[in-house]
mmCIF file of the N, C-alpha and C atoms, coordinates in Angstrom:
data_MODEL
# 
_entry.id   MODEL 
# 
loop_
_atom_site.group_PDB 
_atom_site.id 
_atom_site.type_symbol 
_atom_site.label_atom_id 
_atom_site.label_alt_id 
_atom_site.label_comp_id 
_atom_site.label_asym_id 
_atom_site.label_entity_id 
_atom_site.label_seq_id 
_atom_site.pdbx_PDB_ins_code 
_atom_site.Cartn_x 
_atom_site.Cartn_y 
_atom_site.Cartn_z 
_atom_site.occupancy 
_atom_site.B_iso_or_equiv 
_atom_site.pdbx_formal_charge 
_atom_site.auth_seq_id 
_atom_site.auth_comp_id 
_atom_site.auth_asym_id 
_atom_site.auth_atom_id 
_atom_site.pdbx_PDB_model_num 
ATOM 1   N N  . UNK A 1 1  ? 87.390  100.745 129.640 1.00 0.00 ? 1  UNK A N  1 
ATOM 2   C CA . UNK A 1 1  ? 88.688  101.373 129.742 1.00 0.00 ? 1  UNK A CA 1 
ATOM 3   C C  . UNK A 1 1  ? 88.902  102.204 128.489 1.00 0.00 ? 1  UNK A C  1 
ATOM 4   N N  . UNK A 1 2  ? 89.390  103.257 128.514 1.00 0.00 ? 2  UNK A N  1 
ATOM 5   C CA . UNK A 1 2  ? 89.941  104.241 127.378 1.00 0.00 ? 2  UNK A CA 1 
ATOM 6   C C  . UNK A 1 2  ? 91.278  104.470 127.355 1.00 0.00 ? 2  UNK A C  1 
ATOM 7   N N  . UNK A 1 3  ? 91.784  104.125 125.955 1.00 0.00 ? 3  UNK A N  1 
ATOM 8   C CA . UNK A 1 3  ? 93.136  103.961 125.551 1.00 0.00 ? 3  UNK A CA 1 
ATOM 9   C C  . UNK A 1 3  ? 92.858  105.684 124.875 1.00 0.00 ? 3  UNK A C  1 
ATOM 10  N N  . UNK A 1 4  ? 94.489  106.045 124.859 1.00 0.00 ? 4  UNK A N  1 
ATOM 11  C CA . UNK A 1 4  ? 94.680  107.370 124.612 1.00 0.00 ? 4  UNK A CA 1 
ATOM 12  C C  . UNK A 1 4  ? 95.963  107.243 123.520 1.00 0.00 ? 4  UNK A C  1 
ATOM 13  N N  . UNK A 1 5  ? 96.020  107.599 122.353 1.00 0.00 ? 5  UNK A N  1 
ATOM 14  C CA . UNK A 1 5  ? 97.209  107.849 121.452 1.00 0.00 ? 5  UNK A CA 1 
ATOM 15  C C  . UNK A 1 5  ? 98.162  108.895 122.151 1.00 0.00 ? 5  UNK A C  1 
ATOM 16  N N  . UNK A 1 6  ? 98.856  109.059 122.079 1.00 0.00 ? 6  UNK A N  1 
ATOM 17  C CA . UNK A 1 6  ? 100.173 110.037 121.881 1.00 0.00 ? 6  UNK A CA 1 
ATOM 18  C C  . UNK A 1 6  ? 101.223 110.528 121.116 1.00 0.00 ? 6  UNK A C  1 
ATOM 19  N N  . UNK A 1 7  ? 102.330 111.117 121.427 1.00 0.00 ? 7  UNK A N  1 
ATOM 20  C CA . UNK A 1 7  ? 103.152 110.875 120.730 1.00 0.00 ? 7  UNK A CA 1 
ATOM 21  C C  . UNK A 1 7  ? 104.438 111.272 121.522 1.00 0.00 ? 7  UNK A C  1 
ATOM 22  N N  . UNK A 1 8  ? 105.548 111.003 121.610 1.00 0.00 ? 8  UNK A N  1 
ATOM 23  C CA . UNK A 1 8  ? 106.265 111.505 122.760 1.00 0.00 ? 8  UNK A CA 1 
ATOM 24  C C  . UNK A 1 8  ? 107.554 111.087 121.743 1.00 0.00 ? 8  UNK A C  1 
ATOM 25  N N  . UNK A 1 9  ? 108.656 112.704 121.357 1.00 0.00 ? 9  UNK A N  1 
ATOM 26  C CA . UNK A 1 9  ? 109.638 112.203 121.175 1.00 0.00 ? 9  UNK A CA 1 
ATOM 27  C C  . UNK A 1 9  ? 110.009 111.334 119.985 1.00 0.00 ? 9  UNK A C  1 
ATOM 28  N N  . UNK A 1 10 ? 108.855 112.311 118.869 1.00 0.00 ? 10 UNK A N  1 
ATOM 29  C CA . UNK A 1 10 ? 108.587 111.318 117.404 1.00 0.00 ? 10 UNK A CA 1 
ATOM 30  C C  . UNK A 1 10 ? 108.278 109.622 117.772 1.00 0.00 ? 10 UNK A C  1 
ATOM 31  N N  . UNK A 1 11 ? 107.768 109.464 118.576 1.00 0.00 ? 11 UNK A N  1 
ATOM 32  C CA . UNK A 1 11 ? 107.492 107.739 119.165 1.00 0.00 ? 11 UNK A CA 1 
ATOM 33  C C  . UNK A 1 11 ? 106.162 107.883 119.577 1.00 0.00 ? 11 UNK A C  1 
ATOM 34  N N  . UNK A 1 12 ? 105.352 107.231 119.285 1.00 0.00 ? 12 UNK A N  1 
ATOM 35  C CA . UNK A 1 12 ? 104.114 106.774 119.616 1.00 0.00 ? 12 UNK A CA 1 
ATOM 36  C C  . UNK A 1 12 ? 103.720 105.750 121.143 1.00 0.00 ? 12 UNK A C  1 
ATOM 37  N N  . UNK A 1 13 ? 102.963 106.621 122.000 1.00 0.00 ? 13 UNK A N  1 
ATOM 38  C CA . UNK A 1 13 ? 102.837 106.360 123.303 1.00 0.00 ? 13 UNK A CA 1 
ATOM 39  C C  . UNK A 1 13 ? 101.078 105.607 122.981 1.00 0.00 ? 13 UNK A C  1 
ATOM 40  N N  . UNK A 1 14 ? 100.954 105.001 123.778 1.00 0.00 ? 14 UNK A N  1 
ATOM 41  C CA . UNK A 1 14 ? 99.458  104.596 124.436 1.00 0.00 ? 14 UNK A CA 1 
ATOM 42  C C  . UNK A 1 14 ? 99.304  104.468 125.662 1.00 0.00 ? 14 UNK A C  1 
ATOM 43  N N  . UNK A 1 15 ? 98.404  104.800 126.236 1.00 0.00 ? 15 UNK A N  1 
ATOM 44  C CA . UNK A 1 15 ? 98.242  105.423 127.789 1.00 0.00 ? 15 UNK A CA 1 
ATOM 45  C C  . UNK A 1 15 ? 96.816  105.164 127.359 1.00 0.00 ? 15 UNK A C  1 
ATOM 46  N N  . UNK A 1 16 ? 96.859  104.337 129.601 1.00 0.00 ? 16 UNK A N  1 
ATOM 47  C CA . UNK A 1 16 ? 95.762  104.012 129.605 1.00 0.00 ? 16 UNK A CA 1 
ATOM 48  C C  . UNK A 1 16 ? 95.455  103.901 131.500 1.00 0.00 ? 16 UNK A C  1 
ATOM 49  N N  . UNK A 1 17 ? 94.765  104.095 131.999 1.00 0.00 ? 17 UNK A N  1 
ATOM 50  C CA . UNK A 1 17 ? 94.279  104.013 133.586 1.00 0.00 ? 17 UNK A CA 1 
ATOM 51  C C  . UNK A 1 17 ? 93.796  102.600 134.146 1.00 0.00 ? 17 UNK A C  1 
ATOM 52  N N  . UNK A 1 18 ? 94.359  102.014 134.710 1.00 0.00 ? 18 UNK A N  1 
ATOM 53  C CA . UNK A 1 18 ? 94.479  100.224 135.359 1.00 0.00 ? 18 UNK A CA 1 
ATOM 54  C C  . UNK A 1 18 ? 94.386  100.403 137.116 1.00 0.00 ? 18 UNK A C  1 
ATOM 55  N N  . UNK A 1 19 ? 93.420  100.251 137.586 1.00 0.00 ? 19 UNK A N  1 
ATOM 56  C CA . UNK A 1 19 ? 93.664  100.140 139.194 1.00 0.00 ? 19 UNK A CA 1 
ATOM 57  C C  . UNK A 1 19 ? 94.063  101.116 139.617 1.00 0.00 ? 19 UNK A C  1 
ATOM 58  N N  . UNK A 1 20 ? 93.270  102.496 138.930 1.00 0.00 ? 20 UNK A N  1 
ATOM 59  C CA . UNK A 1 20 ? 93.768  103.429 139.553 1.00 0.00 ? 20 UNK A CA 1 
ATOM 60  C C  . UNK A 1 20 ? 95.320  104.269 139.018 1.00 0.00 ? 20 UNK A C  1 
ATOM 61  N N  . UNK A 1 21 ? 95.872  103.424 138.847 1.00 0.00 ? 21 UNK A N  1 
ATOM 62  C CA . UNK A 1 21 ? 97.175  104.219 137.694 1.00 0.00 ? 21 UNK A CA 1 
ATOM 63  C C  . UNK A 1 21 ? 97.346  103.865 136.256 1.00 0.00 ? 21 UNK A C  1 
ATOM 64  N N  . UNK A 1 22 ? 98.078  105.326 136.251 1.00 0.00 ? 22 UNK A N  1 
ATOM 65  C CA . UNK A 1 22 ? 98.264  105.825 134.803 1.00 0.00 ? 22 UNK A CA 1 
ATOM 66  C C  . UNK A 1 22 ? 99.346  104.581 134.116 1.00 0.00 ? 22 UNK A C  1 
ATOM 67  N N  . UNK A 1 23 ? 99.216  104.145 132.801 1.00 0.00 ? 23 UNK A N  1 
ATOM 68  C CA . UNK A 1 23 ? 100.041 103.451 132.852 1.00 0.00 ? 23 UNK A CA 1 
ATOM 69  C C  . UNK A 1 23 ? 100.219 103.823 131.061 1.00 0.00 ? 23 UNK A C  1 
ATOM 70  N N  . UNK A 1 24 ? 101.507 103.633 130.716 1.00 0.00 ? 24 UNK A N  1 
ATOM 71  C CA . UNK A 1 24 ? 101.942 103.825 129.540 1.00 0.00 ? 24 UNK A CA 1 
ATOM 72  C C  . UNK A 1 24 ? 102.711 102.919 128.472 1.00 0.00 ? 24 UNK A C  1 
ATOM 73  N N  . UNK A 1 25 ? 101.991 103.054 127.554 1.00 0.00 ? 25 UNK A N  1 
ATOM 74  C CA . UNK A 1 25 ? 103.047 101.741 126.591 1.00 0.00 ? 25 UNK A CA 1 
ATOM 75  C C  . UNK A 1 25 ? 103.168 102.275 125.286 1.00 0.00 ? 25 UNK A C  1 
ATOM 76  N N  . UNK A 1 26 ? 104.782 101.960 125.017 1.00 0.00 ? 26 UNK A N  1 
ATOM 77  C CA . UNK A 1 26 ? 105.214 102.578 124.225 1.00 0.00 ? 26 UNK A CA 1 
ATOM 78  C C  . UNK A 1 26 ? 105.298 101.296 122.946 1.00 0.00 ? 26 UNK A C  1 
ATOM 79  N N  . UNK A 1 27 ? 104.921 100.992 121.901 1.00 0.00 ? 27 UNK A N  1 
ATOM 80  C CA . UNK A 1 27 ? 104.727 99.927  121.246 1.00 0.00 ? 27 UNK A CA 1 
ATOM 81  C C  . UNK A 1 27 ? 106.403 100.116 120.009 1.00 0.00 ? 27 UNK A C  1 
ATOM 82  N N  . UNK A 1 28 ? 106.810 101.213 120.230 1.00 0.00 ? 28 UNK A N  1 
ATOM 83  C CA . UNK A 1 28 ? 108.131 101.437 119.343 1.00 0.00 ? 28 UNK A CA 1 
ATOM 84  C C  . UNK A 1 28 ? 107.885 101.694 117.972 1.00 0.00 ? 28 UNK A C  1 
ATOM 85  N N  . UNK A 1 29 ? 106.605 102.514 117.548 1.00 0.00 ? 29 UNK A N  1 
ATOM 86  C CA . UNK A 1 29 ? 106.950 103.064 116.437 1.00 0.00 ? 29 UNK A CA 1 
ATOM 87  C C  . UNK A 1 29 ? 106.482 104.489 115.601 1.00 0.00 ? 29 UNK A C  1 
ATOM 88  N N  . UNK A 1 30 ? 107.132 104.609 115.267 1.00 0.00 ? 30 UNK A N  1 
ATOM 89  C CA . UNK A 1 30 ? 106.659 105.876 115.073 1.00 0.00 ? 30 UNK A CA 1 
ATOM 90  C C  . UNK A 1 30 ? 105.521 106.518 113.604 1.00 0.00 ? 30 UNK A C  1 
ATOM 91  N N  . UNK A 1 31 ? 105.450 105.310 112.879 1.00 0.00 ? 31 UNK A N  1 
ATOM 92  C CA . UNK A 1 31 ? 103.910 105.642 111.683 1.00 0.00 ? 31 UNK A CA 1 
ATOM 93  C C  . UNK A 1 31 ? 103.187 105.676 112.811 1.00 0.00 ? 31 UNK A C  1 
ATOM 94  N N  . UNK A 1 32 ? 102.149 106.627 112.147 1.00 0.00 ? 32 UNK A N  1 
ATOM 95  C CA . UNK A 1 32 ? 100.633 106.428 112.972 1.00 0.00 ? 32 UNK A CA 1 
ATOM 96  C C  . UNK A 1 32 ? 99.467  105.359 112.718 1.00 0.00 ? 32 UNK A C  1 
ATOM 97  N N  . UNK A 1 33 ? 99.679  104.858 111.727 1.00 0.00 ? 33 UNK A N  1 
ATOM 98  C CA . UNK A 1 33 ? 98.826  103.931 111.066 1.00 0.00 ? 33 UNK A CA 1 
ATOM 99  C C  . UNK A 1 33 ? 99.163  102.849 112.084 1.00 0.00 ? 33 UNK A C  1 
ATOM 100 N N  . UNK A 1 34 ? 100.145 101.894 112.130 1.00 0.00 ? 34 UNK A N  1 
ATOM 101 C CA . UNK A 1 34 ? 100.520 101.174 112.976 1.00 0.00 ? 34 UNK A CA 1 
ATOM 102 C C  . UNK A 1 34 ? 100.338 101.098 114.582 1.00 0.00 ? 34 UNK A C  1 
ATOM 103 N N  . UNK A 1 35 ? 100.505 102.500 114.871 1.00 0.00 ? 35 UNK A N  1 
ATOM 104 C CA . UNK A 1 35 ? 100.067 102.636 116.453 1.00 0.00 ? 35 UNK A CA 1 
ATOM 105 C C  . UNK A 1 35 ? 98.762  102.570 116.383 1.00 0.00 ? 35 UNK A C  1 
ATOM 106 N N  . UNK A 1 36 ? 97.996  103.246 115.722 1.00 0.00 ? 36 UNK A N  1 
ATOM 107 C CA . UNK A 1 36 ? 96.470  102.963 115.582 1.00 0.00 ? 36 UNK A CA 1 
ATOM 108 C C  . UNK A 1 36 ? 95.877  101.717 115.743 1.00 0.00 ? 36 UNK A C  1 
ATOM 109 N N  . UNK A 1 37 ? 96.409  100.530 114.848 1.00 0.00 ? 37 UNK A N  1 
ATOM 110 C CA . UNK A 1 37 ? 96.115  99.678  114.930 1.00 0.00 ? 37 UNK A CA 1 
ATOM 111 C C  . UNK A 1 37 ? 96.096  98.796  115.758 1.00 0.00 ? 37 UNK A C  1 
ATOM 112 N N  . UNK A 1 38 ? 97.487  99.246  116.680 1.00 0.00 ? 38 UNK A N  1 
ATOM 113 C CA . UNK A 1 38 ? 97.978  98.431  118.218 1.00 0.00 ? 38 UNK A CA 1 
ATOM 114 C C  . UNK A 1 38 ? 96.157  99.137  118.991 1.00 0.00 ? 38 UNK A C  1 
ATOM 115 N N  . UNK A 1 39 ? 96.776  99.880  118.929 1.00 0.00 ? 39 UNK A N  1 
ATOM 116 C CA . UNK A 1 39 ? 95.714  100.568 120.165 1.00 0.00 ? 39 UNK A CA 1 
ATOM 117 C C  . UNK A 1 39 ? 93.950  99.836  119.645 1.00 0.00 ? 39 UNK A C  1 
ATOM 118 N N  . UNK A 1 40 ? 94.168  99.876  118.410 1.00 0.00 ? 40 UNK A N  1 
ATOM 119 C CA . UNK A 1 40 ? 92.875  99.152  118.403 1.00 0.00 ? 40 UNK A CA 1 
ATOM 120 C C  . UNK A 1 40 ? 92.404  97.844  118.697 1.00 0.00 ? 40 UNK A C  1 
ATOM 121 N N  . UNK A 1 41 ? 93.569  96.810  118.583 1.00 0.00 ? 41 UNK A N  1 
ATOM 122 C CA . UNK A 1 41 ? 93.833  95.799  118.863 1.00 0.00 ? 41 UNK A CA 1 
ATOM 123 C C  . UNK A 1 41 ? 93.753  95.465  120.625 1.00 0.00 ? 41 UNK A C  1 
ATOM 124 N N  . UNK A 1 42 ? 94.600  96.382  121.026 1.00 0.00 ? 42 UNK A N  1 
ATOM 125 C CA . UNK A 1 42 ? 94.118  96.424  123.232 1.00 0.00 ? 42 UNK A CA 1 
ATOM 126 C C  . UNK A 1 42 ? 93.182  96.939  123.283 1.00 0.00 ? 42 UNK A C  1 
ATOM 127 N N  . UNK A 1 43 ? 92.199  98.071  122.232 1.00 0.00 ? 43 UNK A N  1 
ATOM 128 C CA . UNK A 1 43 ? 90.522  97.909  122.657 1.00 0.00 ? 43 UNK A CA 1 
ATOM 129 C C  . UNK A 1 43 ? 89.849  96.835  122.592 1.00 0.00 ? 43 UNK A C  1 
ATOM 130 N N  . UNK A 1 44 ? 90.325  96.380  121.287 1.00 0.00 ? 44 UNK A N  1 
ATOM 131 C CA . UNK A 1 44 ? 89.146  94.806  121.174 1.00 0.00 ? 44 UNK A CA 1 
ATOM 132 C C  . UNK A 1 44 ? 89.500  93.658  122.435 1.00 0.00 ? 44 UNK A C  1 
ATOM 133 N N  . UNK A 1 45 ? 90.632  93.359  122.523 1.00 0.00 ? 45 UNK A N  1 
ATOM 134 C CA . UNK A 1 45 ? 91.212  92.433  123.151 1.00 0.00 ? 45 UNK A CA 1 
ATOM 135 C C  . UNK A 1 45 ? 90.256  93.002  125.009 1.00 0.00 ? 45 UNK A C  1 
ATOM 136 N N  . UNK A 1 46 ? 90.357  94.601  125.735 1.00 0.00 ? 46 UNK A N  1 
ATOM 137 C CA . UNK A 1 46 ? 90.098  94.639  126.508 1.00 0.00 ? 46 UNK A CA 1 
ATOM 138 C C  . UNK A 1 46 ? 88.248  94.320  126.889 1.00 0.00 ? 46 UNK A C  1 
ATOM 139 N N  . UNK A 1 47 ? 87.887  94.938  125.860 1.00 0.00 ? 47 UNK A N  1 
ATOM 140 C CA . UNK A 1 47 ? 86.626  94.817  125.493 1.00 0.00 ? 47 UNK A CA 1 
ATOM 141 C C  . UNK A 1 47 ? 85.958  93.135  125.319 1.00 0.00 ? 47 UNK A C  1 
ATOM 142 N N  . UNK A 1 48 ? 86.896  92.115  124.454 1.00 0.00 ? 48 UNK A N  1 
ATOM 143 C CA . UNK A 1 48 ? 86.588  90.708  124.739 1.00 0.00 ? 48 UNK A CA 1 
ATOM 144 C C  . UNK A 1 48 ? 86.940  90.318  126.405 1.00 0.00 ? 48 UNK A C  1 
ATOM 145 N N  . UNK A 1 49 ? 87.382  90.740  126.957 1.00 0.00 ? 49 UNK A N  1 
ATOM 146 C CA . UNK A 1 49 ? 87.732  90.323  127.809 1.00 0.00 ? 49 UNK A CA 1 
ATOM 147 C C  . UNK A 1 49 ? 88.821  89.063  128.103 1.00 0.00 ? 49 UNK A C  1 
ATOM 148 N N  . UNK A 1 50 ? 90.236  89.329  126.841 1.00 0.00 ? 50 UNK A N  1 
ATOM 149 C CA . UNK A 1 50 ? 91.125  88.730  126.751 1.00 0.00 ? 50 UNK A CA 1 
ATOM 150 C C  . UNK A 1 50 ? 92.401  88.599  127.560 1.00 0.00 ? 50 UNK A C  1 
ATOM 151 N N  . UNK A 1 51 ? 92.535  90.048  127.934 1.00 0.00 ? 51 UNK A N  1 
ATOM 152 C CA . UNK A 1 51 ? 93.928  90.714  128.994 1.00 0.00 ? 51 UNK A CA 1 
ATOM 153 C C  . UNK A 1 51 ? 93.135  90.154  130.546 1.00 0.00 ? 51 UNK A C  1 
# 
């Protein structure tokens, strides 16, 4: 699965494709350092096969 950064609205989006739909999560913040880290965190997690 491939997670996608964003930014929407000075707010930091992550978007990602599940069963066919688009699906979006907004983690509420707006540093980039921090969203980075989310998003890296639902790679590892998807990648262990944790979610």
């Amino acid at each position: 699965m491939k997670f996608n950064l964003g930014i929407d609205r000075e707010n930091y989006r992550i978007s990602f494709t599940l069963e066919g739909k688009r699906k979006l999560f907004f983690p509420g913040t707006s540093d980039e350092l921090t969203a980075k880290n989310i998003l890296r965190k639902m790679e590892y997690d998807w990648d262990q096969g944790s979610v």
